[in-house]
PDB file of N, CA, C and O in Angstrom:
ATOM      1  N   UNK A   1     137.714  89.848  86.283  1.00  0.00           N
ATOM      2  CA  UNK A   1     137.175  91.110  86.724  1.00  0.00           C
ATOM      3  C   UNK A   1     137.484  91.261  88.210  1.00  0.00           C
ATOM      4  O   UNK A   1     137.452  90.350  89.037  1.00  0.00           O
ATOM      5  N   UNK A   2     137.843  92.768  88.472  1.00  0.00           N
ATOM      6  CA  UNK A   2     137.909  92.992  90.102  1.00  0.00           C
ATOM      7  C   UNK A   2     136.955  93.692  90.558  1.00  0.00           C
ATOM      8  O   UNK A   2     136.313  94.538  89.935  1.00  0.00           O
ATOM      9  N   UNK A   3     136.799  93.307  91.869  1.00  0.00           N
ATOM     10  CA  UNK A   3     135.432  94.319  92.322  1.00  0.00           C
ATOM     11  C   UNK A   3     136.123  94.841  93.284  1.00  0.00           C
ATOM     12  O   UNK A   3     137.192  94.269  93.500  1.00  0.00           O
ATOM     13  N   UNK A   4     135.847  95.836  94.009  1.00  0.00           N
ATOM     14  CA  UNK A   4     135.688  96.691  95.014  1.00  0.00           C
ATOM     15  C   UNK A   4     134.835  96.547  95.908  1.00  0.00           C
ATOM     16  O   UNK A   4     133.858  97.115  95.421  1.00  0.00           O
ATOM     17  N   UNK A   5     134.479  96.094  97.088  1.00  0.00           N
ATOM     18  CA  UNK A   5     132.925  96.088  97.854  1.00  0.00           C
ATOM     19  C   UNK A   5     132.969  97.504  99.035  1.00  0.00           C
ATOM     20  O   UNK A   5     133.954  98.126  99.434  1.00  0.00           O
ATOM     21  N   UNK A   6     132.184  97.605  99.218  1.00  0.00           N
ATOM     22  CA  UNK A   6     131.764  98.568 100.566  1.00  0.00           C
ATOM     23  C   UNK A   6     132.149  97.507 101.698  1.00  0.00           C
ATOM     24  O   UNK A   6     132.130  96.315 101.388  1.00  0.00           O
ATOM     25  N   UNK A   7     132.533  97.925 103.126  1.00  0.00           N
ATOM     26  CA  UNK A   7     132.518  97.286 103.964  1.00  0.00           C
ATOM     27  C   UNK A   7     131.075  96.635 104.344  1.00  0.00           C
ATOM     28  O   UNK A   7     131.012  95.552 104.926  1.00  0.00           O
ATOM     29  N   UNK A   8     130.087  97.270 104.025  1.00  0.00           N
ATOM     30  CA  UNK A   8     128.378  97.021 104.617  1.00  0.00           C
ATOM     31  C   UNK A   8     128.157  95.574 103.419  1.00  0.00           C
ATOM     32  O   UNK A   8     127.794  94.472 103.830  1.00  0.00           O
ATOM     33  N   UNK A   9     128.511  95.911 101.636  1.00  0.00           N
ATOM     34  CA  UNK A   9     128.766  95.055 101.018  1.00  0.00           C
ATOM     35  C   UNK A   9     128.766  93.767 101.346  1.00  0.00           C
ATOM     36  O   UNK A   9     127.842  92.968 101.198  1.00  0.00           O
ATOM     37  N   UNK A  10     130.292  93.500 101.995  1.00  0.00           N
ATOM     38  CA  UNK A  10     131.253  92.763 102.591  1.00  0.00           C
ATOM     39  C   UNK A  10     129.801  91.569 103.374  1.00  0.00           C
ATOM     40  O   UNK A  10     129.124  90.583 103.082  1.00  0.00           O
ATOM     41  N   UNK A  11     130.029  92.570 104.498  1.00  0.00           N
ATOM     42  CA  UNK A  11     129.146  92.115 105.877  1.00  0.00           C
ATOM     43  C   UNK A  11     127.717  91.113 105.208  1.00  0.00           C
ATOM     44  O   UNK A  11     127.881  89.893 105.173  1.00  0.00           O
ATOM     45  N   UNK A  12     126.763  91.532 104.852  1.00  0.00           N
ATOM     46  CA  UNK A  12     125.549  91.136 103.630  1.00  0.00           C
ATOM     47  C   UNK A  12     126.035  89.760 102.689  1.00  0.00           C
ATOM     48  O   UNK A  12     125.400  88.706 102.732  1.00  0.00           O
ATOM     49  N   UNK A  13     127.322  89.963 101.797  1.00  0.00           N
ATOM     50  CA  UNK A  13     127.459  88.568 101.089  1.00  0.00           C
ATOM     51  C   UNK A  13     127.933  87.887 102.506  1.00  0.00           C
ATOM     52  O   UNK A  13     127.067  87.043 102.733  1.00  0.00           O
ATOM     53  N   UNK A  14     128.943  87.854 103.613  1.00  0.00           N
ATOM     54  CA  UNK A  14     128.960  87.028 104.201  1.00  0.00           C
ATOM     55  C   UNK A  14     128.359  86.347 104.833  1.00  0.00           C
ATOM     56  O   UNK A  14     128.617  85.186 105.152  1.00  0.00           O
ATOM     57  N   UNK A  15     126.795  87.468 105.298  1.00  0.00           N
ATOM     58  CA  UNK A  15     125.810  86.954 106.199  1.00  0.00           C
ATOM     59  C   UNK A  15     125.003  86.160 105.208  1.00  0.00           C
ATOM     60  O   UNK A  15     124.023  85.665 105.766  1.00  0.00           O
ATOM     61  N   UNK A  16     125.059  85.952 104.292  1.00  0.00           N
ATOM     62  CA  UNK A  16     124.070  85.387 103.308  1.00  0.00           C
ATOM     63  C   UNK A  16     125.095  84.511 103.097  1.00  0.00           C
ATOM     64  O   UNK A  16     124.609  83.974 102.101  1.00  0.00           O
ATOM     65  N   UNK A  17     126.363  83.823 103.291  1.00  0.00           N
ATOM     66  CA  UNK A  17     126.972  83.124 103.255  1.00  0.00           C
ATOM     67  C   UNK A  17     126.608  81.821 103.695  1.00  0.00           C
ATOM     68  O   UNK A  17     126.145  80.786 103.215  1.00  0.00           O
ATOM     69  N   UNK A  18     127.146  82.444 105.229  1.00  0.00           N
ATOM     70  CA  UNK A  18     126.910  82.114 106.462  1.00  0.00           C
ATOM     71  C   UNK A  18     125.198  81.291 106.372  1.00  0.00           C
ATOM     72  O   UNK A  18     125.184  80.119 106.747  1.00  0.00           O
ATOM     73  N   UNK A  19     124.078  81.794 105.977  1.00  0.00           N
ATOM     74  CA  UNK A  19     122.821  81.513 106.292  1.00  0.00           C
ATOM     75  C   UNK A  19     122.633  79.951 105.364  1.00  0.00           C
ATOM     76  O   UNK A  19     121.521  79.447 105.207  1.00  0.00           O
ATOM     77  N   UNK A  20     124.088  79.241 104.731  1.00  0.00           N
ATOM     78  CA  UNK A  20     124.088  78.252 104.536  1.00  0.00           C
ATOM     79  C   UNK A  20     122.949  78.116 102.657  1.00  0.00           C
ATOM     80  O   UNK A  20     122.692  77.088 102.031  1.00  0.00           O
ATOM     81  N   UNK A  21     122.648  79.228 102.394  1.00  0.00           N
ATOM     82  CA  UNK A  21     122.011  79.033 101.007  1.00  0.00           C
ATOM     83  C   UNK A  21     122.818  79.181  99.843  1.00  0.00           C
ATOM     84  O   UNK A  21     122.317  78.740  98.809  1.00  0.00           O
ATOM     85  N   UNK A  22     123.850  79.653  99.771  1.00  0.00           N
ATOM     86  CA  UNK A  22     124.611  79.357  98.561  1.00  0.00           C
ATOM     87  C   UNK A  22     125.860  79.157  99.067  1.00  0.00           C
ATOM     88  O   UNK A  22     126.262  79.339 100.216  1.00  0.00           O
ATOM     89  N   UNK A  23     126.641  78.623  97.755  1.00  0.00           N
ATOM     90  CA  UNK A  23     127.471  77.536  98.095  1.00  0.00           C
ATOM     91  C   UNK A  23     128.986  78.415  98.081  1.00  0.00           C
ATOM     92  O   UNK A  23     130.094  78.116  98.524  1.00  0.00           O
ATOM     93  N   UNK A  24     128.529  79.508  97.433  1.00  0.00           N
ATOM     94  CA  UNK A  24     129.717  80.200  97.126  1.00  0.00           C
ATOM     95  C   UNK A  24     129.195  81.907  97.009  1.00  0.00           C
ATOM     96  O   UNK A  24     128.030  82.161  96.700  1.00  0.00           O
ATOM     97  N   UNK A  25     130.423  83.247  97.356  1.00  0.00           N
ATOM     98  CA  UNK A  25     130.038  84.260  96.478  1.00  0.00           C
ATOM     99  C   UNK A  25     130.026  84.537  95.617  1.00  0.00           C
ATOM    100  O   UNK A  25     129.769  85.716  95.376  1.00  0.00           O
ATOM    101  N   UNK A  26     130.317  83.558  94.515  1.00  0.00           N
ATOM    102  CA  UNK A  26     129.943  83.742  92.962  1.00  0.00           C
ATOM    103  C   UNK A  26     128.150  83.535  92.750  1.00  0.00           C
ATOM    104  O   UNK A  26     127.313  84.329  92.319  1.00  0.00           O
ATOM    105  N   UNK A  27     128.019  82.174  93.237  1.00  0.00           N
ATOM    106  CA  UNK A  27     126.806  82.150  93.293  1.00  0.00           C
ATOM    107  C   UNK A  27     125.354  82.876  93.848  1.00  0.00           C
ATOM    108  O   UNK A  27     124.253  83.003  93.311  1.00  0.00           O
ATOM    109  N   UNK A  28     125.864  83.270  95.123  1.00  0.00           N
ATOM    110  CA  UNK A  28     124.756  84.319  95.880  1.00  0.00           C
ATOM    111  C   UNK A  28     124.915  85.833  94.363  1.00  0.00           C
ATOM    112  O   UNK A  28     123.985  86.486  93.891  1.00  0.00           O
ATOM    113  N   UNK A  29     126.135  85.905  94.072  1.00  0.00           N
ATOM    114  CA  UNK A  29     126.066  87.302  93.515  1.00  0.00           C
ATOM    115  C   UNK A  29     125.086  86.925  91.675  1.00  0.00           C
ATOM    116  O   UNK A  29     124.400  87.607  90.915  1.00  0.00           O
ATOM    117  N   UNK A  30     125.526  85.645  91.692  1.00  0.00           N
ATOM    118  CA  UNK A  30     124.247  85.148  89.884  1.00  0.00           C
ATOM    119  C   UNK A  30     123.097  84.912  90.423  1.00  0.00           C
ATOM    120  O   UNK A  30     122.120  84.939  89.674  1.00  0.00           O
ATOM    121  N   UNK A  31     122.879  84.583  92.031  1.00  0.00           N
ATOM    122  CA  UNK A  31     121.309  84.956  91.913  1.00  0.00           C
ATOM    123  C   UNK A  31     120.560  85.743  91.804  1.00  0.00           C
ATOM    124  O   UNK A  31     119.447  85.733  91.278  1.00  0.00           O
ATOM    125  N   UNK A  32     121.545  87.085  92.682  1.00  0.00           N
ATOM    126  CA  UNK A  32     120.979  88.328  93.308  1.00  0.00           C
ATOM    127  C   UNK A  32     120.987  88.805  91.523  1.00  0.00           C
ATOM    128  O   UNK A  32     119.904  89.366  91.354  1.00  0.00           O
ATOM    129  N   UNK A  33     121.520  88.798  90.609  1.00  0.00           N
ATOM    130  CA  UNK A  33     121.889  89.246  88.984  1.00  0.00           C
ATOM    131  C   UNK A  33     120.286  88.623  88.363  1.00  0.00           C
ATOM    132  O   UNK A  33     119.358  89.417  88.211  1.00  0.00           O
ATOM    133  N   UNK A  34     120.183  87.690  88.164  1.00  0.00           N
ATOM    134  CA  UNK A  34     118.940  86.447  88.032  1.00  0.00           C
ATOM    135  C   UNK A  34     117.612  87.526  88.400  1.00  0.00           C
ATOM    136  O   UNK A  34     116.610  87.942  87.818  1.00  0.00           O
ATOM    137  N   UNK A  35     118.183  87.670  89.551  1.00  0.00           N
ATOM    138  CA  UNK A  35     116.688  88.473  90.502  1.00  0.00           C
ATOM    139  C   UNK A  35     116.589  89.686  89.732  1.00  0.00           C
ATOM    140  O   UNK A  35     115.617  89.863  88.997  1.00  0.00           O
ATOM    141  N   UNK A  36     117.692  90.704  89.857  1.00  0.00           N
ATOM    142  CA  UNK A  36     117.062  91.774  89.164  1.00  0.00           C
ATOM    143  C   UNK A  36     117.013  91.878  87.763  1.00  0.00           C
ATOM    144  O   UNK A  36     116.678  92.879  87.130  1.00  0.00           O
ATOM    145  N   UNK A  37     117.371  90.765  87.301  1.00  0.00           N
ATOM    146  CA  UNK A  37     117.067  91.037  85.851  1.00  0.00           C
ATOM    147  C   UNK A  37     115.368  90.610  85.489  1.00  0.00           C
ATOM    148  O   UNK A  37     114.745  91.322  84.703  1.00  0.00           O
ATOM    149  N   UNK A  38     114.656  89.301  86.187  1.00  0.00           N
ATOM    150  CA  UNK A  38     113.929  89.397  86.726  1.00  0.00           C
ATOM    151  C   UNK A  38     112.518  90.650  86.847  1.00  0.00           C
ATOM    152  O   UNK A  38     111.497  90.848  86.188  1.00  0.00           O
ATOM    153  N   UNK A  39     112.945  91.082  87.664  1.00  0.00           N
ATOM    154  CA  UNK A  39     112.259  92.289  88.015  1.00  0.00           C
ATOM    155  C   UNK A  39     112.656  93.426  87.641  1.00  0.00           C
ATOM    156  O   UNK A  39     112.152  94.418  88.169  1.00  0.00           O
ATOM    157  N   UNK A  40     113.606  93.558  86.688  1.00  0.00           N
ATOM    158  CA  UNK A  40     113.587  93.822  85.720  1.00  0.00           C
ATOM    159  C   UNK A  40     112.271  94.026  84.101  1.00  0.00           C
ATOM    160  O   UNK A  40     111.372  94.607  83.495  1.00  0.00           O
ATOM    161  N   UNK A  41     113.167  93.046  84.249  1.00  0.00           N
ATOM    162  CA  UNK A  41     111.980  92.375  83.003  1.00  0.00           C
ATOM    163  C   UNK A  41     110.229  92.716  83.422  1.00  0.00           C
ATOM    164  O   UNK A  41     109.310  92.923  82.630  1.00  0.00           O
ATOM    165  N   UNK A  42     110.196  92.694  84.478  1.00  0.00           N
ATOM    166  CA  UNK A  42     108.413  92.931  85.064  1.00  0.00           C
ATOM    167  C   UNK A  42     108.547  93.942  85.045  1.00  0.00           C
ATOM    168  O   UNK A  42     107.465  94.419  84.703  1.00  0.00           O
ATOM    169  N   UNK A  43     109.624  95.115  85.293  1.00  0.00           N
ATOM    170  CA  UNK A  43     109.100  96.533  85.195  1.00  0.00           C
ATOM    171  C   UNK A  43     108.455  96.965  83.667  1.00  0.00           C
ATOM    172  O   UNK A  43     107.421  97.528  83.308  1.00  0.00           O
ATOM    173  N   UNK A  44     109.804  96.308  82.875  1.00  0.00           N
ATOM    174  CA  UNK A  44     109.623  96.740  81.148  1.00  0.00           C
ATOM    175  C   UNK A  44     108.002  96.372  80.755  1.00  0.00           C
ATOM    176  O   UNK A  44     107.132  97.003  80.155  1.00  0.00           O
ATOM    177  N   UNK A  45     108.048  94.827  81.497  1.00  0.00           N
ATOM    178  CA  UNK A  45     106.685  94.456  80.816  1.00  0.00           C
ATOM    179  C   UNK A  45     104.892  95.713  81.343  1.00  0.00           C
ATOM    180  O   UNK A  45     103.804  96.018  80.854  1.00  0.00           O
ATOM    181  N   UNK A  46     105.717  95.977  82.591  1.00  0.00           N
ATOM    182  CA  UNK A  46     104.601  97.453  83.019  1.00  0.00           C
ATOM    183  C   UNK A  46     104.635  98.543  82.118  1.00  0.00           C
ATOM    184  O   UNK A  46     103.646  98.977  81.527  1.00  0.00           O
ATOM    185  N   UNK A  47     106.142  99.112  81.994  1.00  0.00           N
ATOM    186  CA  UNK A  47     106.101  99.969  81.457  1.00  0.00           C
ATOM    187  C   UNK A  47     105.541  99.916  80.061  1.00  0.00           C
ATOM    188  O   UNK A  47     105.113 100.993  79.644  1.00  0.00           O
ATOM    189  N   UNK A  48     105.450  98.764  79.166  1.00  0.00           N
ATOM    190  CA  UNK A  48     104.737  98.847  77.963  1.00  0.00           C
ATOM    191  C   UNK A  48     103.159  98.633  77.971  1.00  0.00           C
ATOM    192  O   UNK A  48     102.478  98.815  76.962  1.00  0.00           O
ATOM    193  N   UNK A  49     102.527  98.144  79.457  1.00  0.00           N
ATOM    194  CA  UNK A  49     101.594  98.187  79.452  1.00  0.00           C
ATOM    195  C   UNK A  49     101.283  99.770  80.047  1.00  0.00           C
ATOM    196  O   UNK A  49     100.435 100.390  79.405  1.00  0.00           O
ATOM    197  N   UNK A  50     101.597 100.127  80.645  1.00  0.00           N
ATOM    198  CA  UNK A  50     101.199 101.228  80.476  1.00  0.00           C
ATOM    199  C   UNK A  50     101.232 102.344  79.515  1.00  0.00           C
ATOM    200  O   UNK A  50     100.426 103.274  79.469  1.00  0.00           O
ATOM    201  N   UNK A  51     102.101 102.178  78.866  1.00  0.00           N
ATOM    202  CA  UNK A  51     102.423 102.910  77.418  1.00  0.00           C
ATOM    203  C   UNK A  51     100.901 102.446  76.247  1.00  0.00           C
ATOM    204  O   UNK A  51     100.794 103.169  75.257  1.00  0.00           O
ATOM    205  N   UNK A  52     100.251 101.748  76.348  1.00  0.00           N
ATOM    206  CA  UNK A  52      99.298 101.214  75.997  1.00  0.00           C
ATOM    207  C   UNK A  52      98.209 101.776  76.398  1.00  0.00           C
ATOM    208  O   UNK A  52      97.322 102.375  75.791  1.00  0.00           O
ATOM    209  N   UNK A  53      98.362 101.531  77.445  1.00  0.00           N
ATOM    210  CA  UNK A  53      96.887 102.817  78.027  1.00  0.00           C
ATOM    211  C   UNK A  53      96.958 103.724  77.960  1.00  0.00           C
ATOM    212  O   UNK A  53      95.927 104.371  77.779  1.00  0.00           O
ATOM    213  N   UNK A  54      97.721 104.122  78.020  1.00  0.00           N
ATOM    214  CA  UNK A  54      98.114 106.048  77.559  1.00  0.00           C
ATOM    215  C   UNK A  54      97.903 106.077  76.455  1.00  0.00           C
ATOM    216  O   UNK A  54      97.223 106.966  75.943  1.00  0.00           O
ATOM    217  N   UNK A  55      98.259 105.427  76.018  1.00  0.00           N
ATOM    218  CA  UNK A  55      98.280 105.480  74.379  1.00  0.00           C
ATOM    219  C   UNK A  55      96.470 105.331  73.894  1.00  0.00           C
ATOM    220  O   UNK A  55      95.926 105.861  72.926  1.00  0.00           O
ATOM    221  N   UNK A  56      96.162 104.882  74.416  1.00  0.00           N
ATOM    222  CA  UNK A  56      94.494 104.167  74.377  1.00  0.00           C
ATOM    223  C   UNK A  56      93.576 105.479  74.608  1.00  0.00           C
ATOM    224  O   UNK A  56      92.805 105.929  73.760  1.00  0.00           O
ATOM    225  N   UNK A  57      93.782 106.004  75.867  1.00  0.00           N
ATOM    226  CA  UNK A  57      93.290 107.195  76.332  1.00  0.00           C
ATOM    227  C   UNK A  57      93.246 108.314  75.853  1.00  0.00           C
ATOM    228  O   UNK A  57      92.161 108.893  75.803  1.00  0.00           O
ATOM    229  N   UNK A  58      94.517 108.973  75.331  1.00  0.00           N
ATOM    230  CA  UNK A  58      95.285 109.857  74.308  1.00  0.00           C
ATOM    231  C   UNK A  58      94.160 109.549  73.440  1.00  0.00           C
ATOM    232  O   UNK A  58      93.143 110.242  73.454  1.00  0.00           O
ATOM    233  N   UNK A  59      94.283 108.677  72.790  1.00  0.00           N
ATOM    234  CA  UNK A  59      93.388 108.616  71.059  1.00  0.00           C
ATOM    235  C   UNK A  59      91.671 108.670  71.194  1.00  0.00           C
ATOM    236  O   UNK A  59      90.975 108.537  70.187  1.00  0.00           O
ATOM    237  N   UNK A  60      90.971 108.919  72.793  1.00  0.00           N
ATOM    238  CA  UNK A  60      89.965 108.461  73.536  1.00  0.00           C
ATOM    239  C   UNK A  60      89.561 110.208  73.316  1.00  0.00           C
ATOM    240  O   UNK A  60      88.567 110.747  72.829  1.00  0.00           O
ATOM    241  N   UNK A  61      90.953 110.820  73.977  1.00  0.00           N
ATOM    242  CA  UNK A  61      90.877 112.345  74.342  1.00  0.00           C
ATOM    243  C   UNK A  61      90.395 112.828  73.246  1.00  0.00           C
ATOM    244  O   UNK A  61      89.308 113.405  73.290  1.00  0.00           O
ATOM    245  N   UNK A  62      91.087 112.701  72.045  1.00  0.00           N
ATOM    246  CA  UNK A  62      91.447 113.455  71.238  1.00  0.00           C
ATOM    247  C   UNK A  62      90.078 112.820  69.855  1.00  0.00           C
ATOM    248  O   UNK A  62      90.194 113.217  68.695  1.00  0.00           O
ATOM    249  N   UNK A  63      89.092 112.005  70.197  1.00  0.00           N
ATOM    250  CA  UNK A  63      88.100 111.400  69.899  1.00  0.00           C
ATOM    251  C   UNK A  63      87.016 112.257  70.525  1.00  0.00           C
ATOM    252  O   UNK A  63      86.041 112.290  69.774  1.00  0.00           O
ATOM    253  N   UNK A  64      86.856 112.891  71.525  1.00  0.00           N
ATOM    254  CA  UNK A  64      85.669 113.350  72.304  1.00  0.00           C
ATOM    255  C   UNK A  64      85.382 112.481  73.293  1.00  0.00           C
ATOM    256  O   UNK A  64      84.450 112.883  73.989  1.00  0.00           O
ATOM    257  N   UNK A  65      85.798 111.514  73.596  1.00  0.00           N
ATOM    258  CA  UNK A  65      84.976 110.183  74.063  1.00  0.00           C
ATOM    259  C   UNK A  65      85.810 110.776  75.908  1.00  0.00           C
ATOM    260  O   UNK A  65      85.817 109.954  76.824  1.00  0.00           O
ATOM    261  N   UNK A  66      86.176 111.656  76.041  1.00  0.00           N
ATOM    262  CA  UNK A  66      86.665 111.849  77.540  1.00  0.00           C
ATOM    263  C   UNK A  66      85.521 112.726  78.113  1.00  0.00           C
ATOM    264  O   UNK A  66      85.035 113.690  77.521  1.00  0.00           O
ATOM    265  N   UNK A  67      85.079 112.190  79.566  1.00  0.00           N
ATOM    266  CA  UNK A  67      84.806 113.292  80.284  1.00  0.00           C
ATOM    267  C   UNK A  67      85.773 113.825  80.862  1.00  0.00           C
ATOM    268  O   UNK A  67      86.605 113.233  81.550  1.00  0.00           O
ATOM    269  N   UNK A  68      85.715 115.493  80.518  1.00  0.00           N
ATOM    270  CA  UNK A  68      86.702 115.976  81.605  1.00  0.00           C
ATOM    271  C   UNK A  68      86.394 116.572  82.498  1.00  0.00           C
ATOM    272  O   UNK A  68      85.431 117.334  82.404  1.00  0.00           O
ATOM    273  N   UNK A  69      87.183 116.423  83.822  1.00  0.00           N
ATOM    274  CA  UNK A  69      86.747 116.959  85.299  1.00  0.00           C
ATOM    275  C   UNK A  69      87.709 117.873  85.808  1.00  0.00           C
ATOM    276  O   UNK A  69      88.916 117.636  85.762  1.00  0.00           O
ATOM    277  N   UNK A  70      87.320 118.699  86.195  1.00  0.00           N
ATOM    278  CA  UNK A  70      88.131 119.400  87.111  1.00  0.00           C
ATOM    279  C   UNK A  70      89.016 118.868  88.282  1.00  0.00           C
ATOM    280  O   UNK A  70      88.529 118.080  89.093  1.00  0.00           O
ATOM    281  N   UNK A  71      90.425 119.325  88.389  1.00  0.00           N
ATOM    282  CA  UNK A  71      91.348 118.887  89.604  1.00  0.00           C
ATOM    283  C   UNK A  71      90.566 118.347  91.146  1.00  0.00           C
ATOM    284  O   UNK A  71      90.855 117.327  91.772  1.00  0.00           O
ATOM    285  N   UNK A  72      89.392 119.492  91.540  1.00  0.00           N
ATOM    286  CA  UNK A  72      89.269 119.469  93.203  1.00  0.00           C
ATOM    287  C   UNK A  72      88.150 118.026  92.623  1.00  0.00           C
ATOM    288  O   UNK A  72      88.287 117.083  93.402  1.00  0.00           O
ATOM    289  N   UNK A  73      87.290 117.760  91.643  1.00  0.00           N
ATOM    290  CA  UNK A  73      86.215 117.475  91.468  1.00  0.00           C
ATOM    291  C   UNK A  73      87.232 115.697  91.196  1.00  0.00           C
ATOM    292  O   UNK A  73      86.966 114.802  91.997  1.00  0.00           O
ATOM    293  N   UNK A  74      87.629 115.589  90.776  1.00  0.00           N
ATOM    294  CA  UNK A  74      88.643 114.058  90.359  1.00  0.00           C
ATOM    295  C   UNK A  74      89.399 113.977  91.360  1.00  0.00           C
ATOM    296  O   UNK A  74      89.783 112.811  91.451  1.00  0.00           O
ATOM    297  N   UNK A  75      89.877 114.707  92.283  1.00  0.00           N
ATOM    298  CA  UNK A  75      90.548 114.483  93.439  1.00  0.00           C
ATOM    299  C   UNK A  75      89.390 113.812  94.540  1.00  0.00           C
ATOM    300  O   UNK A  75      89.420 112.741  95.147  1.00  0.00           O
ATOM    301  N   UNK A  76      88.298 114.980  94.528  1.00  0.00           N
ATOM    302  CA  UNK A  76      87.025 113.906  95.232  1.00  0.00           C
ATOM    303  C   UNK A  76      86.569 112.701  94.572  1.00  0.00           C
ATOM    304  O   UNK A  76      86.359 111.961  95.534  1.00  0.00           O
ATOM    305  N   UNK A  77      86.355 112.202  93.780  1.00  0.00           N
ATOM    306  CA  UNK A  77      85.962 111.070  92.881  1.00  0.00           C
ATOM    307  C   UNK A  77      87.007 109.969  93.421  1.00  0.00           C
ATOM    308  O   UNK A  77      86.806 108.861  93.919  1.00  0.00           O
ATOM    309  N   UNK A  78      88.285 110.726  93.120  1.00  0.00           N
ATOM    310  CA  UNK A  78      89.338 109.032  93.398  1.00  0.00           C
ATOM    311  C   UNK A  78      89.211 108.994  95.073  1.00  0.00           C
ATOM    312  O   UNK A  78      89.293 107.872  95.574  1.00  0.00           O
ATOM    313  N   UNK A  79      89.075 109.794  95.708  1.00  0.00           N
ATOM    314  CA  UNK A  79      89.201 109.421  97.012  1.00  0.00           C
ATOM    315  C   UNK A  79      87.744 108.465  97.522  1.00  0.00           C
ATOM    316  O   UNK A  79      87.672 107.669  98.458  1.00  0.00           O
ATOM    317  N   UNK A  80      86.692 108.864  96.564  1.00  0.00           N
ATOM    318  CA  UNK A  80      85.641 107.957  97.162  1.00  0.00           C
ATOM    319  C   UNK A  80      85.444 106.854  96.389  1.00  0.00           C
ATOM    320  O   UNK A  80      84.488 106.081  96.452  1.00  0.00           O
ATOM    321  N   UNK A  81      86.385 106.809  95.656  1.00  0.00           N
ATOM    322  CA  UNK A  81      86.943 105.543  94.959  1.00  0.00           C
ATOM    323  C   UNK A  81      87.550 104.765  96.107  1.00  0.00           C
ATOM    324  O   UNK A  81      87.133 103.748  96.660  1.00  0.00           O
ATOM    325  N   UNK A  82      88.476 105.380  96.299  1.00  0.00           N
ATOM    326  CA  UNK A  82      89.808 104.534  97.031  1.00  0.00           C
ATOM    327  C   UNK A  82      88.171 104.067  98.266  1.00  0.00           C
ATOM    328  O   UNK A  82      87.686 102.936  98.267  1.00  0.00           O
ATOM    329  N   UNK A  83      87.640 105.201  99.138  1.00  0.00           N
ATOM    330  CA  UNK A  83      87.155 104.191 100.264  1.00  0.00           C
ATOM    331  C   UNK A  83      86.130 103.392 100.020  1.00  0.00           C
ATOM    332  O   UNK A  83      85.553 102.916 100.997  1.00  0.00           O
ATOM    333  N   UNK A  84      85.655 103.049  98.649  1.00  0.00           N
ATOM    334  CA  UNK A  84      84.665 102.348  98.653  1.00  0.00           C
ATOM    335  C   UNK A  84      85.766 100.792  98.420  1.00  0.00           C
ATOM    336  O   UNK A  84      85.549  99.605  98.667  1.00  0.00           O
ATOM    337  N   UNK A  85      86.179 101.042  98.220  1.00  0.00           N
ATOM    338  CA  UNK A  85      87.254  99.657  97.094  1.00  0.00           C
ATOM    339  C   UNK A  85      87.687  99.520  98.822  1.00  0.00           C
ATOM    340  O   UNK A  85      87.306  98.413  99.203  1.00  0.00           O
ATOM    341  N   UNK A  86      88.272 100.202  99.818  1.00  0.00           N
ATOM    342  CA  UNK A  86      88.566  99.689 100.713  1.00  0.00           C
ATOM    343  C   UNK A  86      87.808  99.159 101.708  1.00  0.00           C
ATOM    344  O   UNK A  86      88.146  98.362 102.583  1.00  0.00           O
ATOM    345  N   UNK A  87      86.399  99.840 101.431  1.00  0.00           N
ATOM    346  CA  UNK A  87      85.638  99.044 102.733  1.00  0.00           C
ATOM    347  C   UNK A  87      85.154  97.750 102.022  1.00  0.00           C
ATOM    348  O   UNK A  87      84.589  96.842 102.631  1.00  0.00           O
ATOM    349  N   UNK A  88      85.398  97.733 100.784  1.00  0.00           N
ATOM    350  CA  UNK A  88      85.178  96.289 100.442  1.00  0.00           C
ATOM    351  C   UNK A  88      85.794  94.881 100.566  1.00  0.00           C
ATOM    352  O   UNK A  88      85.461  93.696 100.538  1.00  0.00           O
ATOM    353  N   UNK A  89      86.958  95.727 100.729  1.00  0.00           N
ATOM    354  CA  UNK A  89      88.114  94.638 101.208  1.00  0.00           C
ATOM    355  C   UNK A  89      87.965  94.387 102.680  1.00  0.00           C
ATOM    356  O   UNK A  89      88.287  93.358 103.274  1.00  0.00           O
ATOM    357  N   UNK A  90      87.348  95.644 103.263  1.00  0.00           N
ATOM    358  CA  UNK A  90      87.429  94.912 105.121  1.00  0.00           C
ATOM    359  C   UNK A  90      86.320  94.109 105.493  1.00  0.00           C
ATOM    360  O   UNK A  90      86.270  93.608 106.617  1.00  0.00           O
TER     361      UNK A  90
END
């Protein structure tokens, strides 16, 4: 296979060369592959968890079991969400 790099490309595998952690640019380029497949894989595993809760909620809605709130009224709610959760952390 041939690649093509960007000059900025270029500059990046060499400096990561250079920084003495891999032994080769084959290798820096199967880690950086490794990595996003990786995090990868953690997105999918979000995205089905969240597909789950939606899915959970949906069947919640459509049960009666939702309160529903108005936009300005859930916009105030999460915000005194968010600062209570944060002054708890400080």
């Amino acid at each position: 296979m041939s690649v093509v790099l960007s000059p900025d490309v270029q500059r990046l595998i060499e400096e990561r060369l250079r920084s003495g952690s891999y032994e080769s640019a084959d290798h820096l380029i199967l880690e950086a592959l490794e990595s996003l497949r990786g995090r990868d894989d953690g997105l999918e595993a979000h995205k089905g968890a969240w597909r789950e809760e939606l899915d959970r909620r949906y069947k919640d809605a459509a049960a009666g079991e939702v309160e529903w709130v108005a936009g300005d009224d859930a916009a105030r709610r999460l915000a005194e969400r968010h600062r209570a959760s944060r002054s708890r952390l400080s």
